[in-house]
TORPA-4810 file (N, C-alpha, C, O; in nm, 3 decimals):
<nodes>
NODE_1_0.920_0.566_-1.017_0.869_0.701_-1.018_0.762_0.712_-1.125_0.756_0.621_-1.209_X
NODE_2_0.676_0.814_-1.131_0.545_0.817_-1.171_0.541_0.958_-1.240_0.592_1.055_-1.182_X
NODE_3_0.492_0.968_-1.337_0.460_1.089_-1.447_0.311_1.067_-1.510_0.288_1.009_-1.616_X
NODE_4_0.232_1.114_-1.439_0.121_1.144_-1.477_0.000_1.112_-1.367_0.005_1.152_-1.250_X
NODE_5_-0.120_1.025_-1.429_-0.207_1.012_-1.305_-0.293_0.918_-1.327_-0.368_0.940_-1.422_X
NODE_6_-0.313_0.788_-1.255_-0.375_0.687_-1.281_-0.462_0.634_-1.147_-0.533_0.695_-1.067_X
NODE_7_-0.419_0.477_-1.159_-0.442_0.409_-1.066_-0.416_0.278_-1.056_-0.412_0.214_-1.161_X
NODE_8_-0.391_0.206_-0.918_-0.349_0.052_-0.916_-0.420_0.004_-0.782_-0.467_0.057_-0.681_X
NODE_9_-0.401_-0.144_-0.839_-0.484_-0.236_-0.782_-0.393_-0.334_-0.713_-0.323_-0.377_-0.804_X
NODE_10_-0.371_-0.369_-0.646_-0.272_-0.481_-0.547_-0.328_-0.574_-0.515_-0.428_-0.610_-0.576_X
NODE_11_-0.278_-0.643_-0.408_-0.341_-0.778_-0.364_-0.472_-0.771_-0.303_-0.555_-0.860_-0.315_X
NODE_12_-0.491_-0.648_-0.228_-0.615_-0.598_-0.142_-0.712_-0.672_-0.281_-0.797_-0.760_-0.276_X
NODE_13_-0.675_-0.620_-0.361_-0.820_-0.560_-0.527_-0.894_-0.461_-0.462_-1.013_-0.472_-0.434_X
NODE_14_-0.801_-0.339_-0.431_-0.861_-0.204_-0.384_-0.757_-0.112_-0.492_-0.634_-0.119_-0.498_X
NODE_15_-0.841_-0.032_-0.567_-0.800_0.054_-0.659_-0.752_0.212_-0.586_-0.822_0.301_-0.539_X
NODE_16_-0.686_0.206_-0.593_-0.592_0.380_-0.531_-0.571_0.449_-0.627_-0.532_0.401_-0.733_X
NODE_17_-0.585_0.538_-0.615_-0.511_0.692_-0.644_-0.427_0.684_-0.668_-0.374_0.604_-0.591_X
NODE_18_-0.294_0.754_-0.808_-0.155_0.783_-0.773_-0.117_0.909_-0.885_-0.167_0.924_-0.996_X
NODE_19_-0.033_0.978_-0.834_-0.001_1.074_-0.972_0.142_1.104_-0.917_0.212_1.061_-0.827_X
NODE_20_0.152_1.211_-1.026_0.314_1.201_-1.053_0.364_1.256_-0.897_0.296_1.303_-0.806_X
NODE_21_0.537_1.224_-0.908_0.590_1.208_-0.740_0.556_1.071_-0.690_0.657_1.017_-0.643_X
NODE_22_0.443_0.992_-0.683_0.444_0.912_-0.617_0.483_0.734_-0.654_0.528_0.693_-0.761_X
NODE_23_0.464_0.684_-0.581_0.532_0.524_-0.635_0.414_0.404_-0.587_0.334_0.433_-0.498_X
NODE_24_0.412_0.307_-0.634_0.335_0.213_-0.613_0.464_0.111_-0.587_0.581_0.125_-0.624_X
NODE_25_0.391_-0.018_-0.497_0.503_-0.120_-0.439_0.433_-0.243_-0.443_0.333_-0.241_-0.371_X
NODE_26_0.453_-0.357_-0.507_0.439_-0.429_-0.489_0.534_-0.587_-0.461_0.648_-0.610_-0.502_X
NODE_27_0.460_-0.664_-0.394_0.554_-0.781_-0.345_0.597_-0.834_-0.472_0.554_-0.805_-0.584_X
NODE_28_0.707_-0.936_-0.432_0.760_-1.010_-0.521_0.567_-1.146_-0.582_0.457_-1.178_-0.538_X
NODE_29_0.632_-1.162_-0.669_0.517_-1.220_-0.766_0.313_-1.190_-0.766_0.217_-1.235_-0.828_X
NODE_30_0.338_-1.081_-0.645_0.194_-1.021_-0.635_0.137_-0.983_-0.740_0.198_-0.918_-0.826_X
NODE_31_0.007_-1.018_-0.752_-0.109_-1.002_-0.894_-0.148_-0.867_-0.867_-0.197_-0.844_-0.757_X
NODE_32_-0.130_-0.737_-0.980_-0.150_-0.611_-0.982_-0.200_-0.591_-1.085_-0.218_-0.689_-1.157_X
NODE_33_-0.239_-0.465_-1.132_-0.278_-0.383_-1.227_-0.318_-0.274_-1.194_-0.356_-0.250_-1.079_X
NODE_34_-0.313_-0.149_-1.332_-0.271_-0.028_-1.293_-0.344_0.042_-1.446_-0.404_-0.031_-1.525_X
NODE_35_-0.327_0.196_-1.468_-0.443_0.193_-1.548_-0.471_0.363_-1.559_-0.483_0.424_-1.454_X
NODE_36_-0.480_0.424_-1.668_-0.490_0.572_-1.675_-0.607_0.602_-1.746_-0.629_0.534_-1.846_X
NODE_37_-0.701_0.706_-1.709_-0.782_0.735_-1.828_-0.717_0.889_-1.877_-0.774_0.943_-1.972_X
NODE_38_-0.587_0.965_-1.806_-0.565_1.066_-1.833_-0.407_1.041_-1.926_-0.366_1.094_-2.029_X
NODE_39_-0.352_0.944_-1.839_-0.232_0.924_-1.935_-0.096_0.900_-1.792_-0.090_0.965_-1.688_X
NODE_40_0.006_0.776_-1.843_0.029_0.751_-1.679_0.182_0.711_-1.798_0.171_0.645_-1.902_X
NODE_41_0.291_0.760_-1.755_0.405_0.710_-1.728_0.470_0.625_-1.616_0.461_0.666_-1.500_X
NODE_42_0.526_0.521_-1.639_0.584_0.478_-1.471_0.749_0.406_-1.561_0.767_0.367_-1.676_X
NODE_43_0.864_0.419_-1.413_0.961_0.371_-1.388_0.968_0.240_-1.340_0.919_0.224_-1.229_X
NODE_44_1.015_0.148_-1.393_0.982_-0.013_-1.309_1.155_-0.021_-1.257_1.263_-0.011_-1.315_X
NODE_45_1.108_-0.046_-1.111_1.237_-0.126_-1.034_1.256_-0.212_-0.927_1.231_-0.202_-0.807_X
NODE_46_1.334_-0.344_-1.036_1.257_-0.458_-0.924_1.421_-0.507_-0.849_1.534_-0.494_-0.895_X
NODE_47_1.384_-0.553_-0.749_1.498_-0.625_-0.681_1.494_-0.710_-0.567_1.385_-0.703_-0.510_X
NODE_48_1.578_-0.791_-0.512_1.543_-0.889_-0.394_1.489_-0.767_-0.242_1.394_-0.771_-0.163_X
NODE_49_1.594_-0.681_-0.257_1.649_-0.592_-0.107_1.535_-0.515_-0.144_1.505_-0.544_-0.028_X
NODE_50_1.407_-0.422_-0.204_1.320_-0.355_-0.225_1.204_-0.349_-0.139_1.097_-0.404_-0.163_X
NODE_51_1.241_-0.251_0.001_1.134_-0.218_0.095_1.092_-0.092_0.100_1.181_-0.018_0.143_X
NODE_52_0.966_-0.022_0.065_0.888_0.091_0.064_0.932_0.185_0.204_0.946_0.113_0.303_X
NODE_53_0.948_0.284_0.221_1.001_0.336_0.334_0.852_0.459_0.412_0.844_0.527_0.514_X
NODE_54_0.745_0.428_0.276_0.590_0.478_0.369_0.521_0.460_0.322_0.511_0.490_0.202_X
NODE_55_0.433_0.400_0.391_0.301_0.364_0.368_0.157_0.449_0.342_0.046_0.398_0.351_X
NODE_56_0.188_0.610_0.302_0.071_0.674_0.263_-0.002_0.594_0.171_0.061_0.513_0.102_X
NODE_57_-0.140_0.604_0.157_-0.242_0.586_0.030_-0.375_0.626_0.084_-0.439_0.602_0.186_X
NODE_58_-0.394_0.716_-0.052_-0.524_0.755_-0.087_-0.607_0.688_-0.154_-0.548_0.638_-0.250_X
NODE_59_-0.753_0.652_-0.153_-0.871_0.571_-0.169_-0.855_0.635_-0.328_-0.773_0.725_-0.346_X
NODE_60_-0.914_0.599_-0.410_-0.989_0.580_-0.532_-1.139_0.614_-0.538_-1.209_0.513_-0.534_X
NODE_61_-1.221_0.756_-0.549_-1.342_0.721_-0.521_-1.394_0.719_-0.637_-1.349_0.788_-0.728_X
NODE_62_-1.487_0.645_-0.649_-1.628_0.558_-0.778_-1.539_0.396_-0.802_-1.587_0.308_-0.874_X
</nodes>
């Protein structure tokens, strides 16, 4: 879970949008990064069984 408002980068290397309410997912050993210029809290939770249940995402524009 997410408290505040940033952004992340996944395997694509396409930078998204995210703010609080929402979650970012990534695969097991996938190269990410993530990144606030306003100020970004996040919850980390990792596990074998860990499948995203939707696929919304919003673009990043600049």
């Amino acid at each position: 879970m997410l408290n505040g408002q940033g952004w992340v980068v996944g395997k694509e290397g396409i930078k998204y949008y995210i703010q609080s309410g929402r979650v970012a997912f990534w695969e097991p050993e996938e190269i990410h990064e993530s990144g606030s210029e306003q100020g970004m809290t996040v919850i980390v939770i990792e596990g074998e069984d860990l499948k995203p249940l939707m696929t919304e995402l919003e673009w990043l524009e600049g």
